[in-house]
N, C-alpha and C positions, 0 to 999 in steps of 0.2 A: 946674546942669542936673539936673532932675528924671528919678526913673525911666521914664516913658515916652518922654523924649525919647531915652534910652538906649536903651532896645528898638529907636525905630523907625530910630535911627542906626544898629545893628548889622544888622537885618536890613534896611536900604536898601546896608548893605557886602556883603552876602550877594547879592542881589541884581545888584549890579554888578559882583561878580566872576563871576557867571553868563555878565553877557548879553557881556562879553568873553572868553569863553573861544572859540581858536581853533579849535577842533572838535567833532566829534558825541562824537568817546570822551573830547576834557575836561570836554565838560560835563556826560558823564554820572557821571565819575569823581566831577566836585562833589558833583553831587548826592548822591552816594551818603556822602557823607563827614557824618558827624552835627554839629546848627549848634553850636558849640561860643560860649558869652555869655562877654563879660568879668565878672571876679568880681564885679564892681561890679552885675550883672544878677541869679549867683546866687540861689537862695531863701534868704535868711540862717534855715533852721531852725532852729540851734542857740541862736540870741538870740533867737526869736520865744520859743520853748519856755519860756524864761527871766524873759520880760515879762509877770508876772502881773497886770499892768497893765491888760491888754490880756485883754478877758474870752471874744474869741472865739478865744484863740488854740487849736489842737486838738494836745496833747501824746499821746506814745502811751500807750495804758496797759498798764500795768505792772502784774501780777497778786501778789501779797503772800498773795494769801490768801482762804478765801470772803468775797466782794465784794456788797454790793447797790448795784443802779446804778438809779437813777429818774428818767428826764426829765419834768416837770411842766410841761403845758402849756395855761396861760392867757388867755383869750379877754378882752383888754384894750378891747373895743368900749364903746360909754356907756353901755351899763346894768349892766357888771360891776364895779360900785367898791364895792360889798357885799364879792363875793369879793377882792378884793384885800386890804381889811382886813382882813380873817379870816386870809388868808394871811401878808401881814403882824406880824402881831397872833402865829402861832400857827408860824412857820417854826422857831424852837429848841426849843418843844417836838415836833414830832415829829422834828427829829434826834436829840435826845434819848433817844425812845422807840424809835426805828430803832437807835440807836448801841450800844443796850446789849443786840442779836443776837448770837448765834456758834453754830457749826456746827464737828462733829465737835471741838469744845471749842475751839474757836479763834475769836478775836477775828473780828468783820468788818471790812471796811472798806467806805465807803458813802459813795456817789458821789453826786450830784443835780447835774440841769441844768435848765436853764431856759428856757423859750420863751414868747413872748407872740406873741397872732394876732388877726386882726380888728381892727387899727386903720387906719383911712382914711388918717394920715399913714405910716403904711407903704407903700413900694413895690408896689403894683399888679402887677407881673412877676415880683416874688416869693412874691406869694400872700397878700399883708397880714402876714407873717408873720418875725420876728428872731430868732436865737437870741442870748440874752443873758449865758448860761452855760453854758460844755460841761459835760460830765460831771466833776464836780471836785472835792475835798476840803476846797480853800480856802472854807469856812464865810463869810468874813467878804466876798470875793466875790459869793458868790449873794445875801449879804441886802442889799449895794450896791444890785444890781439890781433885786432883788425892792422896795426900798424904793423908786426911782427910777421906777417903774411908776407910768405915767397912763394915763385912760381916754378915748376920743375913737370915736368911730361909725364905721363900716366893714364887711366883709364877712367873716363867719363861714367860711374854709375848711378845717375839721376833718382833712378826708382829706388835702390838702394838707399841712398839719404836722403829722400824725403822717408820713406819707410822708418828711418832710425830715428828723425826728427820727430816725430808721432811719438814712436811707442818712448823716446828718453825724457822729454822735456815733460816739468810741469805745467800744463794745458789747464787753464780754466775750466770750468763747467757750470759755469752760469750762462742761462741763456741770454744774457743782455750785451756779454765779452766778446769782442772781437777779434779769431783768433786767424792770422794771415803766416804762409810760407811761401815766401820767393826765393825760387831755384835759379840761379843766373847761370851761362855758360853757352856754349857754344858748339859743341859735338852733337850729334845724334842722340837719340831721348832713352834709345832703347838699346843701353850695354848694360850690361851684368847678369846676374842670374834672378834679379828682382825685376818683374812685368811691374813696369809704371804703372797700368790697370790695378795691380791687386796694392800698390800702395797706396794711390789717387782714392781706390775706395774707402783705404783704411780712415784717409783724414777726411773723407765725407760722413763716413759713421762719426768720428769728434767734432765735426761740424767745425772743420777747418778748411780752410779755404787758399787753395795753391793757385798760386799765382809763376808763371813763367816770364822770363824772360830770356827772349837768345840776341849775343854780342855780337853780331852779321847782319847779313844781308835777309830785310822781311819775306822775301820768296824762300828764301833758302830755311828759316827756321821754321817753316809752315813744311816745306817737303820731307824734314828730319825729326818731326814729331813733339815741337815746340807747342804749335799752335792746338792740336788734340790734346795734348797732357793739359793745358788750363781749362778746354773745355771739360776737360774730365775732372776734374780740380774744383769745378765750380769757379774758376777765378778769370784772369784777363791774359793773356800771350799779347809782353811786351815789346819791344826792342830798340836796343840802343847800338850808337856807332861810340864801341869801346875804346875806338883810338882819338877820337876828338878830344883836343885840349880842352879842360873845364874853366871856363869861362869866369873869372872873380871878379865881382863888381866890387873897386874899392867907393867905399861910400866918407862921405866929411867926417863922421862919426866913429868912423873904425879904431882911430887912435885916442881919443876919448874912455871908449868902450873898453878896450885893451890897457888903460891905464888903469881905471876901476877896478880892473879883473886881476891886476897886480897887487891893486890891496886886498882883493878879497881874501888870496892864500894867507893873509898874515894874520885872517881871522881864524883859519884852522888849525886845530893841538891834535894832532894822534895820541892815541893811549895804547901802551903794550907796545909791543915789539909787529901784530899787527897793524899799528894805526904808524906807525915807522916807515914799514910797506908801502901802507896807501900813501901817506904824506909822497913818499919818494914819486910814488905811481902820478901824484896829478902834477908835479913839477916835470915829470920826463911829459905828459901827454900835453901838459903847457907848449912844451919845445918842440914836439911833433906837429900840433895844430901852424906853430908860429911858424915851421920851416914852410909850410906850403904857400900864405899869403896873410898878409895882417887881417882879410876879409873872413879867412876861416878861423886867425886866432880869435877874431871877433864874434864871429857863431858861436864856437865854445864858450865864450864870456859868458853871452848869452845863457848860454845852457849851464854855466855855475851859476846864475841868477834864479835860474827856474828852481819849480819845488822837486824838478825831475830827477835834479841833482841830491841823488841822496848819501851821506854820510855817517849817517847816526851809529853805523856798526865799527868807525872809526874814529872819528872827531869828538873829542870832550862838547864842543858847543853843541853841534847838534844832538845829541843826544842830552843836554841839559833841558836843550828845548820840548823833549819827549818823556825823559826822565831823571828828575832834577836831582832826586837823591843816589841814584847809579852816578851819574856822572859827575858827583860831588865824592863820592868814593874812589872812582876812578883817576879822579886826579888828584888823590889822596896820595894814591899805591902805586900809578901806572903813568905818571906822565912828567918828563923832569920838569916844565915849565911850570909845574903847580905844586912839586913835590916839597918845597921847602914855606909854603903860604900854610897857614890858619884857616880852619875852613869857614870864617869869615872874610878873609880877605881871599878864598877860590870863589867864594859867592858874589864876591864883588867885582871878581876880575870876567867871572862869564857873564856876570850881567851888561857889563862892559863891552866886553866883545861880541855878544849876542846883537847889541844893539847897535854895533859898530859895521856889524856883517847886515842887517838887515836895511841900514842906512845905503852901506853901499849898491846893495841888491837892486833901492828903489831907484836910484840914481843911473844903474843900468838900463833899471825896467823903462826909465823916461827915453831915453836914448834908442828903443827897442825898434816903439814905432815908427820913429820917423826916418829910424833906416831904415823900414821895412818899405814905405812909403817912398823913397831915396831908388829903390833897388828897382822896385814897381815900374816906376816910371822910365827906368833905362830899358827894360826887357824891350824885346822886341818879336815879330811877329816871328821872324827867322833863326832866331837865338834857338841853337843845337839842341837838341833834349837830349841830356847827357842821363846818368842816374839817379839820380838824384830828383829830378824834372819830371821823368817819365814815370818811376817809382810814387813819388810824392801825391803825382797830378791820381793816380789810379786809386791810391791805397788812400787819400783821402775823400774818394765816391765811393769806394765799399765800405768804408765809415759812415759816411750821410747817409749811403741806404741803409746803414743798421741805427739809425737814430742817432747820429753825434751831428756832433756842429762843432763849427772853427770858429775862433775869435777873430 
């Protein structure tokens, strides 16, 4: 018996206990009495929470510290498979360049989600419009999606998803959090039944800050209501040329960094049939990063080195590292590679590995700079502003003007 047919059996009981009640004051008594579902009906939130699986699932957030939180949202219609690749192409280096923030001397942490709009097989009733990734940490999540991304013809409704971006995502509310939405795309501003006005002010009452960008020509996105939605946005009207190839500086260090990044996965154990998942999830995003250039499989390195890469909701080690007696349990009950050890010899094997992961980590970390230094020095005054470039350069001066700093 399926969930619905559960609903509609409980409240067809509700119902009947109604229309047999023998008086005006029992039926009013029912009524008043709250519907009370068998558990079997409950909202299971506790497991929803749990199923990183599941990319729309909305967990609370939980504030650690100054946060930047960025919903990014993508106009997937048939002329935007320029920007996609870009995006694709360029999504670990600016976690990269975002990651390595902190304010009043403290680490960030840094959220991004993800929306794609204007596809004709999108539901119609919901504005052509899906979110694909809440606001999240899980790295290897968003670039599932973002890689999973086609393009198909449809109706551009801008106002509409920023709208939906506001009122779905968990938003900070601290005032010291940085909260940014970039709208990319490339049609006119103002299709749908949603006035860009009445969304633009919604995220200025959350003290969110929209940022546009149109994939064309600068005159032409200023005439079609690009450049007005970021002033109204509080934010910046960017633009980029969608079709230019992205530019990948290989550096001496790339294949180094990529060797590292090989041993790292052999530091991580899934637990449960979710940590199965993700395992599967960061070797297919391995292969994604790699098809495009050794330079991007090397960004991602990068970004499994940082602390932005987080696992702890799947990895026995990292979650040893947060929580030594869970995750000694865990690979008790949930993980074959520990399932037949002593929980002295699980305690010895992640001490092991913990130390093994953190070695590799710093061996990355040395290699960081001096690509970065390597890249520096190639750029040029002409070098394209692709996504990535033009994104980056903006969203980290509306950082510095909220008090952060880059390393």
């Amino acid at each position: 018996m399926n969930r619905h047919t559960l609903i509609t059996l409980a409240l067809s009981s509700l119902t009947l206990v109604s229309s047999f009640a023998v008086s005006k004051e029992a039926n009013q008594l029912i009524l008043q009495q709250p519907l009370q579902l068998p558990d079997i009906l409950q909202p299971q939130n506790e497991q929803l929470e749990k199923n990183i699986s599941d990319p729309l699932v909305h967990s609370q957030f939980i504030r650690t510290g100054p946060t930047i939180q960025i919903a990014i949202l993508l106009d997937t219609s048939n002329s935007m498979d320029g920007l996609i690749s870009q995006a694709k192409e360029q999504i670990w280096k600016i976690i990269n360049e975002l990651a390595s923030a902190n304010k009043n001397n403290k680490e960030v942490t840094l959220q991004v989600a993800l929306y794609e709009y204007g596809k004709s097989s999108l539901a119609q009733q919901d504005g052509y419009l899906q979110m694909l990734a809440p606001l999240t940490n899980d790295l290897d999540l968003l670039s599932e999606q973002l890689f999973n991304l086609q393009t198909q013809g449809g109706e551009e409704y801008a106002g509409k998803v920023i709208l939906e971006s506001i009122k779905q995502l968990n938003w900070s509310t601290h005032k010291d959090d940085l909260k940014l939405v970039l709208i990319a795309g490339n049609e006119s501003f103002e299709q749908g039944n949603i006035k860009s006005v009445f969304a633009l002010e919604k995220a200025n009452q959350a003290n969110i800050i929209v940022n546009t960008m149109f994939c064309g020509n600068y005159q032409e996105g200023i005439n079609i209501g690009w450049s007005k939605a970021a002033l109204l946005g509080k934010g910046k009207y960017l633009n980029i040329n969608m079709n230019e190839n992205v530019v990948h500086i290989q550096t001496p260090f790339d294949d180094k960094i990529n060797q590292y990044g090989a041993q790292l996965n052999d530091t991580y154990f899934g637990y449960g049939e979710i940590g199965k998942q993700a395992k599967i999830r960061q070797t297919a995003q391995d292969n994604n990063a790699k098809s495009s250039s050794s330079s991007v499989m090397a960004e991602r390195n990068l970004a499994k080195a940082s602390k932005q890469y987080k696992t702890d909701s799947w990895d026995i080690v990292s979650l040893y590292s947060d929580d030594k007696d869970k995750a000694i349990e865990m690979a008790k009950h949930n993980s074959e590679e520990f399932s037949e050890l002593n929980e002295d010899e699980i305690i010895i094997k992640l001490e092991q590995q913990k130390k093994e992961r953190e070695n590799i980590q710093n061996k990355i970390n040395e290699l960081k700079q001096k690509r970065a230094t390597f890249i520096k020095n190639k750029i040029t005054d002409d070098t394209e502003e692709d996504f990535a470039s033009v994104l980056l350069k903006n969203i980290k001066q509306q950082a510095i003007d909220n008090g952060y700093n880059f390393d």
